[in-house]
N, C-alpha and C positions, 0 to 999 in steps of 0.2 A: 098829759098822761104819758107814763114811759114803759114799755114793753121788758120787761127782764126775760132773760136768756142765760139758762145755766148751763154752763158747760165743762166735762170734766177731762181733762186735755192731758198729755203728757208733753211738758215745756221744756226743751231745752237751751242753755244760757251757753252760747258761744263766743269765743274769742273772733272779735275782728280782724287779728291780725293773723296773718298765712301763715308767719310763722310755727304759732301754738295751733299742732292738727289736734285737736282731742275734743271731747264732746263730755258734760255731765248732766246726766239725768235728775229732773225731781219732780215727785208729784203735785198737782195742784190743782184745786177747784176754784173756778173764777167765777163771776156774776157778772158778764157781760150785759149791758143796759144800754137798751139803741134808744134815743128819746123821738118822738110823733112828735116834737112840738121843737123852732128853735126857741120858743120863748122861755126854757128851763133856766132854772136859776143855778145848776152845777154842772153845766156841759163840759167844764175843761178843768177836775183835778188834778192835782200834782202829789196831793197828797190825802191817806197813805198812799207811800208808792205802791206799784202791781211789778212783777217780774222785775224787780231791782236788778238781777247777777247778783253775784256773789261782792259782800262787804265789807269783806273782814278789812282792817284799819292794821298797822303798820307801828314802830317804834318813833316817838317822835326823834325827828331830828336834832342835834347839840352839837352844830357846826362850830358854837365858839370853843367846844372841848375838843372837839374830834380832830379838826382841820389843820393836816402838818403842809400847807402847800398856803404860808399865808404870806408867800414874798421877801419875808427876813431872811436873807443869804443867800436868797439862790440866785443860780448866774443866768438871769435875764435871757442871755443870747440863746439855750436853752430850753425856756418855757415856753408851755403852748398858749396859744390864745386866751385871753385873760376875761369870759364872758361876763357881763353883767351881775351882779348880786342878784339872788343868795347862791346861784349854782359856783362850784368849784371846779372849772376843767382849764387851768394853768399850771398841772403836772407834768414832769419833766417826760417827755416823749423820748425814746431812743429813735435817733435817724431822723427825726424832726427838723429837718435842715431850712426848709422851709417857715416853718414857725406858724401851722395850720392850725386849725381850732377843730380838733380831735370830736367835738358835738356838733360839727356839721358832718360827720362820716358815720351817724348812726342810723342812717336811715329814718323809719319812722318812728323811732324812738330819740330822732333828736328836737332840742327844745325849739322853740318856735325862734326864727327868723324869716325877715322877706326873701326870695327867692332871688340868685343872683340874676337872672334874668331870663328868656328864653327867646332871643333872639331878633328884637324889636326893640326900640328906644318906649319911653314915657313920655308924653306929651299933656301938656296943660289942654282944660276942654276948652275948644274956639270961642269965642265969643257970640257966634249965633248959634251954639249949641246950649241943651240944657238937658239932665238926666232928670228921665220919666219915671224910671221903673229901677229898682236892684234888687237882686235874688241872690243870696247869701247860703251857701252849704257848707256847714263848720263841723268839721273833727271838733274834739274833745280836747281838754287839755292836757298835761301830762299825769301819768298813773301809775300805779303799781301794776305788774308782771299779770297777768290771767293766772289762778290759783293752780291749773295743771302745766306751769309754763316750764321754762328747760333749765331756768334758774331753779326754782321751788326742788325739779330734779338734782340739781348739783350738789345742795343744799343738805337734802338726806343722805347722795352718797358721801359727802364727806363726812356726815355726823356717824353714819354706819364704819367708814374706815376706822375704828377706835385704836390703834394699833400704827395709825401714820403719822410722820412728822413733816414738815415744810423747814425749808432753811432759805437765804437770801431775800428776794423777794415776794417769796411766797412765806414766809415767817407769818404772818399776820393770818393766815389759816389755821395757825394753831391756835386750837380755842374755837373759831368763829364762829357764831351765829348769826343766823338767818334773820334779819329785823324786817323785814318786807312784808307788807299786805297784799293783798290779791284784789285789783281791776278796780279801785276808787281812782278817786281823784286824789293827787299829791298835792302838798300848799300851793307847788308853783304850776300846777295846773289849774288849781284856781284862779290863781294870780294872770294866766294867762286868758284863759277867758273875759276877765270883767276886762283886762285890759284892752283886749279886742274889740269888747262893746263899748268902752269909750271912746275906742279907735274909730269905729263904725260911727259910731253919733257926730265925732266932729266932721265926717264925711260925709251922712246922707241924715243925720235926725232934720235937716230944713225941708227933706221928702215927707216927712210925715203930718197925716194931714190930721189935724184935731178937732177938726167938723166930722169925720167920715167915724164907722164903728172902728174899737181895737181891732188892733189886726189879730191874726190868727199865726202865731209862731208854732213851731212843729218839734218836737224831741222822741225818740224811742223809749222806751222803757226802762232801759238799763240804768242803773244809779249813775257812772260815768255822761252819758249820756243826758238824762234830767238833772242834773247837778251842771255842767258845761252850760248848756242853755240858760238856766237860771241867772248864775253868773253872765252872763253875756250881755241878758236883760234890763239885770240889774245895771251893769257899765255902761249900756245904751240910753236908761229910761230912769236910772237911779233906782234906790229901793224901793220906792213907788210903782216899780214895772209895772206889776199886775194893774193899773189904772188905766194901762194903756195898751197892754196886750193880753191875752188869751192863750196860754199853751199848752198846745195838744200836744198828751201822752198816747203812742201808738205803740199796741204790744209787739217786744221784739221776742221772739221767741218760736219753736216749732209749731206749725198751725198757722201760722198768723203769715196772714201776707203784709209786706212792710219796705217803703221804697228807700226810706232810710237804713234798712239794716239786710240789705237782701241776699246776703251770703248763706241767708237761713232759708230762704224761700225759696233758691234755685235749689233743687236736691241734687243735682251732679256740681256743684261745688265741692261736694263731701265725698265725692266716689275716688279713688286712686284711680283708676281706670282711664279718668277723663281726665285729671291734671299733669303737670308737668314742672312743673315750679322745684316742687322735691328732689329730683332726682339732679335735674341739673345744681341747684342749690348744694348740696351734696357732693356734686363733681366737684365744685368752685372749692366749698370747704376745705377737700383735701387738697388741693393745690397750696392755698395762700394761707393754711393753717399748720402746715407740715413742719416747720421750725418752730412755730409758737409749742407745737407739742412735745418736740423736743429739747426744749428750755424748763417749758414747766413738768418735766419727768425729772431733768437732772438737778432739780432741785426738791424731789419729792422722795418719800421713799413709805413703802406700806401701803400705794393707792398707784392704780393705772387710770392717767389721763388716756383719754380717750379723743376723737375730732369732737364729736357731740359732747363733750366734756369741757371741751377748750372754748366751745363756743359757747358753753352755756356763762362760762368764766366770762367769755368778753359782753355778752347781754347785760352779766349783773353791773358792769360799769356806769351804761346810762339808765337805767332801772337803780339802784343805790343813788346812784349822784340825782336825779332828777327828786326822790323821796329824800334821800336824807343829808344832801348839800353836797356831796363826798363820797370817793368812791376807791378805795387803793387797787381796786380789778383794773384801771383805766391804766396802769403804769407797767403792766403786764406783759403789754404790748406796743409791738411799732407802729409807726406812722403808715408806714408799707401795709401791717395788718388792720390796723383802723379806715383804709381806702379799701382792703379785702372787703370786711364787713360792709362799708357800704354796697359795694357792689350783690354780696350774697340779698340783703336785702330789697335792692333793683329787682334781681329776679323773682324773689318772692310775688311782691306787687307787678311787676309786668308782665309777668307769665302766671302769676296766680289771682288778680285780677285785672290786666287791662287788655291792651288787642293780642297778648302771647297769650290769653286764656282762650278758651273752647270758651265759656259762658262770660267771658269778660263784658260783650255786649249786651249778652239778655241781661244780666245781672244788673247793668245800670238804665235799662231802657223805661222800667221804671220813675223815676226820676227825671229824668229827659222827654219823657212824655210829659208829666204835669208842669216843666219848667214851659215849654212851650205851648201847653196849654194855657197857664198864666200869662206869656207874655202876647197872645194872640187874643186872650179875654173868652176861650170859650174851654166849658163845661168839660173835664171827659169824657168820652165814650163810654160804654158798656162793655166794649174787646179789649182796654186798655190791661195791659197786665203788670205783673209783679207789685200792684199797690195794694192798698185794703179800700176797695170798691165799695163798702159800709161807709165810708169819711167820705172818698172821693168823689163818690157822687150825690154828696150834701153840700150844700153850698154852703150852712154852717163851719164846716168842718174845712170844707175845700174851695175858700172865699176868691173871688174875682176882682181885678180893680184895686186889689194895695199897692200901693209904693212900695214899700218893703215889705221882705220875704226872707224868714230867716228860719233854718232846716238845719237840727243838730243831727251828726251821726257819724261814721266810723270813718278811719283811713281807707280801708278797702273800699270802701262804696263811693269815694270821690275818685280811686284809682277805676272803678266800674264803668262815672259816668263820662272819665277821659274818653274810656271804651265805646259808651253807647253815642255819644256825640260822632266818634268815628275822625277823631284826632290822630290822623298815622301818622303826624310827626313822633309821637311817640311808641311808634309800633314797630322798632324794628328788631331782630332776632338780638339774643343777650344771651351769647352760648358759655359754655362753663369752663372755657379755657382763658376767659378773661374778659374786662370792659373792651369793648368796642370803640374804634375811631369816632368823635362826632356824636356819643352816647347823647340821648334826648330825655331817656325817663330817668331820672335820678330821683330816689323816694325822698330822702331830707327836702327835696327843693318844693316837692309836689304835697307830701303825706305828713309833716313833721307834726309834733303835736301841736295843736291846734293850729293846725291848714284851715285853711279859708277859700274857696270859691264862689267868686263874684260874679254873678253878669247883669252889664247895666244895660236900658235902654237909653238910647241917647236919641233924643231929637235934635235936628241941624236944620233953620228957616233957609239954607241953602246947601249946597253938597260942599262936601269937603275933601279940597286934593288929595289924596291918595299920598301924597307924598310931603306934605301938610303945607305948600309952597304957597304966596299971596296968591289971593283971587285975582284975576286979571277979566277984562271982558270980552266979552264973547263967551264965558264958559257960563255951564249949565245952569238955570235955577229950580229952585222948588225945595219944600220939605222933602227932608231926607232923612230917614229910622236909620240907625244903625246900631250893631248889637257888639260890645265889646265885653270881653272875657280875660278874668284875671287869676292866678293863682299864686296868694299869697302874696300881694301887691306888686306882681311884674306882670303884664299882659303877655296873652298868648296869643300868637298869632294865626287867625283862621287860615290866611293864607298860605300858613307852611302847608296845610289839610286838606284844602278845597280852592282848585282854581278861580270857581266861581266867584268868590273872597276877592282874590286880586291879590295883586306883591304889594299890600298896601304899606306903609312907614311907619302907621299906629297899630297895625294887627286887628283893627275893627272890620266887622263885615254888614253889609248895608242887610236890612232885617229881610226882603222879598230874597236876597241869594242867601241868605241864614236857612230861610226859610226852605230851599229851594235842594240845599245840600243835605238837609235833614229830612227831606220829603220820604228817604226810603227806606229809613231808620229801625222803623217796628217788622220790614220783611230782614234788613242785613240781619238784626238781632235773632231773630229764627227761635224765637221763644220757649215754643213746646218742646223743640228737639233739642236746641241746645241746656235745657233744664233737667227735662224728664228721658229724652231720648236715649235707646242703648247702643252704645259707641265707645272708640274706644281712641284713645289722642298719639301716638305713635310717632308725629313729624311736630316740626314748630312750626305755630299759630303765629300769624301775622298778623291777622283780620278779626279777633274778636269772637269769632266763630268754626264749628268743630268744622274740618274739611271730609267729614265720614258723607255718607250716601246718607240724603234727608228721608226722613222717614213723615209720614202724618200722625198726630195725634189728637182724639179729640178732646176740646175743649173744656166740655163739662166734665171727664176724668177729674178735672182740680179746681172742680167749684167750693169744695172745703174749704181750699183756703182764700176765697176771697174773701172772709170774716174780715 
């Protein structure tokens, strides 16, 4: 028997990324359905989708027509980084001296690569080790622009200029159109996912156990979002997935509590009041955009660029190139302003969700609660916050005991749970007069499309030096847990984090001092106050949380949304 529950909500479909602030409204009537029973035979649709976002679809790509950068004549010495098919980004860079790959400076808009490193080697697993357990949180893969984003803006004000002309390299604005959809998936964000999940399978598919029930895969509701995951599946388990997994659709949207998507469920995420990310972002712009404006003016005439103008120019670069192979926005600019951009983007993500946020913690505490609920084997609590306590405390929904564990969802909410784990290697100030010596958060390395966050258990029949040196005797024995963390297949190291870790040489932390570092996790995070509290952000955040005078709130205030 299943209980239906109607409910008439007003849902809104937000942009993951800090970038796009803006919000659209739409009405909707839902039939939410809890089932009394796990023995129901449709516990886990996919389809039709519920709260997709928005879907609109884009100009197919015709790179073999389009693409003037196909290597005939030009002078090699030159050209940027030559990346993989289908994308095109070995356009002739001014000041390119170096010979960079201009898609590793987009921030989280650049295409997936592994992470160059974060400060630890990689290490083969020991011989008396063997991985227990992997918990997998995957971005999406590449997409078109969010429908109100600051390309879609640039787009109308040049179609409005009817009266301007472009010369040099701005020539190819005359005429232009706008061919981009809004928030799906591009081909090669397809391509990026299923590749992932082939990635993943030749890594851990000999985890999975096929005596025990499908596992329980996790996606939010957004079409990018259920679409990524699918793919993923599919590259792990082939198109047979579904035989072997179950994928829960969790509503992303206002209302709805959601640990995958929780930029919507913290409400001072959305307050100006509380952030900071904007304003410095803003500083930054006009510094390392100041000549870019003054190039693309002296070749314009009948239209004022603007800084917000200039940068919506330099977005449309990996936003076209990622949809539609190619991008002549990316030639725009220098190598000098392609390292600007990344850096505006740093701040975005570091100050607007990780320890430079006021809610950077609560935001991802969420998440970091059930991760360590999984790896410890017990149920959540009833005070766990920021999830949907409907799922989570079904064991249908919110299963014990898998090997793998695979959770679709946004850039920001992996930048969240650097936050709520309490990572201050990556928490240090990112002020608006430039990158920092020794910078640690770099979005492309952390956020790129389809980022991946890994953490395995590892069991070890004896410990393992610290420094990965032969055993010798006299040193310790017994089973040994230890819990290693990876982003984007370079490990991070606890130990930059948490003393308790140790200066270890693999970056793994033994599971009792995992355990032991994250014991204060859900009071650092300050949930109520940093979500719902009035306060207001005035200095820079180091910690994840607001430095205002804590206030109490009660509880049941925001029992609404634990649907």
């Amino acid at each position: 028997m299943k209980l239906p529950l109607l409910l008439s909500i007003q849902a809104a479909a937000v942009s993951a990324n800090p970038l796009d602030l803006f919000r659209r409204q739409a009405q909707a009537t839902v039939t939410v359905t809890v089932p009394t029973s796990s023995t129901s035979n449709n516990l886990f649709p996919t389809s039709p989708e519920i709260f997709p976002g928005n879907t609109a679809t884009g100009a197919p790509a015709g790179l073999a027509q389009t693409n003037p950068v196909n290597g005939y004549g030009l002078p090699n010495a030159t050209q940027s980084y030559v990346a993989p098919n289908p994308l095109v980004t070995n356009e002739i860079i001014v000041d390119n001296t170096n010979n960079i790959n201009i898609a590793r400076n987009w921030g989280n808009l650049s295409p997936y690569e592994p992470a160059p490193g974060f400060g630890v080697e990689e290490y083969a697993l020991p011989a008396q080790c063997s991985i227990k357990q992997v918990h997998i949180l995957h971005r999406h893969g590449a997409r078109y622009p969010t429908a109100d984003a600051s390309t879609a803006g640039l787009a109308i004000a040049l179609k409005n200029a009817t009266n301007a002309s472009f010369t040099g390299p701005l020539s190819f604005l005359n005429g232009f159109t706008y061919k981009l959809g809004a928030e799906i998936l591009v081909p090669v964000g397809r391509q990026q996912l299923f590749d992932s999940g082939v990635q993943a399978s030749y890594q851990y598919k000999y985890l999975y156990n096929t005596s025990a029930p499908k596992i329980v895969a996790r996606t939010t509701s957004q079409d990018r979002i259920l679409k990524s995951a699918e793919y993923w599946l599919a590259g792990f388990f082939g198109f047979e997935w579904s035989d072997y997994a179950n994928l829960e659709v969790i509503i992303e949207g206002t209302g709805f509590n959601n640990s995958l998507a929780s930029y919507d469920t913290c409400a001072n995420n959305n307050k100006p009041a509380t952030l900071t990310a904007s304003g410095v972002m803003s500083a930054w712009e006009n510094i390392y955009l100041r000549q870019a404006l003054t190039r693309l003016q002296a070749n314009t005439k009948g239209f004022n660029w603007t800084i917000p103008l200039v940068y919506a120019a330099q977005q449309m670069c990996p936003y076209e190139t990622v949809a539609l192979g190619y991008s002549a926005f990316c030639q725009l600019f220098t190598a000098a302003e392609w390292q600007g951009f990344e850096y505006s983007v740093d701040i975005s993500f570091e100050q607007g969700g990780g320890l430079g946020s006021a809610q950077g913690r609560a935001s991802g505490i969420g998440y970091v609660d059930e991760l360590i609920d999984r790896i410890t084997n017990m149920m959540p609590n009833s005070t766990i916050e920021g999830v949907n306590k409907t799922l989570d405390l079904n064991s249908t929904f919110f299963p014990l005991g898998q090997t793998i564990y695979f959770d679709a969802t946004h850039d920001i909410d992996i930048s969240y749970t650097l936050a709520a784990l309490g990572l201050s290697q990556f928490g240090a100030v990112l002020p608006s007069t430039g990158p920092p010596a020794n910078q640690q958060f770099i979005a492309s390395n952390l956020v790129p499309f389809g980022a991946r966050l890994i953490t395995e258990v590892i069991s070890c029949s004896t410990p393992i030096n610290a420094q990965h040196l032969p055993v010798t005797s006299g040193n310790s024995t017994g089973n040994t847990t230890y819990i290693h963390l990876s982003a984007n297949q370079r490990t991070i190291p606890f130990g930059a984090s948490f003393s308790v870790c140790g200066n270890r040489a693999d970056g793994w932390c033994e599971l009792n001092n995992f355990l032991a570092a994250e014991a204060n996790r859900t009071t650092l995070a300050e949930y109520n106050f940093s979500c719902f509290g009035n306060y207001s952000v005035s200095a820079n955040i180091t910690d994840g949380r607001p430095y205002s005078k804590r206030s109490s709130i009660p509880l049941e205030k925001f029992d609404e949304l634990y649907l």
